[in-house]
Phi, psi and omega in degrees: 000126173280153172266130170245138148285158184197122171218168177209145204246114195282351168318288196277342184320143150244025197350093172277315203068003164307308179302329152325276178312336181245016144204075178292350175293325172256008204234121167191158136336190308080163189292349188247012185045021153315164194274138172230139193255123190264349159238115206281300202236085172285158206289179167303315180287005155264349184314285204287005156296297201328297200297332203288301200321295192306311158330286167291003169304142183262352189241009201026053162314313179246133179240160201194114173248153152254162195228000000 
């Protein structure tokens, strides 16, 4: 089984809050509503939201590797 990684670059945000909304358990803001990621490595059973998330970034902010 791979490990997915999960990371965002608060550089590049354009805080859409997409990501937020659709896995706020891996997914949140900062006070400046940049993205923050609060589980860098989520079960399995969150992989394809991960990737659905990573994908719908409009800025492609999140990135997401397997191991």
């Amino acid at each position: 089984m791979s490990v997915l990684r999960v990371t965002a670059n608060s550089d590049t945000c354009a805080v859409s809050s997409l990501c937020v909304y659709r896995l706020p358990g891996v997914f949140d803001q900062d006070e400046d509503g940049l993205v923050v990621v609060l589980d860098e490595t989520p079960g399995s059973d969150l992989h394809d939201e991960v990737r659905r998330a990573a994908r719908g970034c409009p800025t492609k902010s999140i990135r997401v590797t397997e191991e």
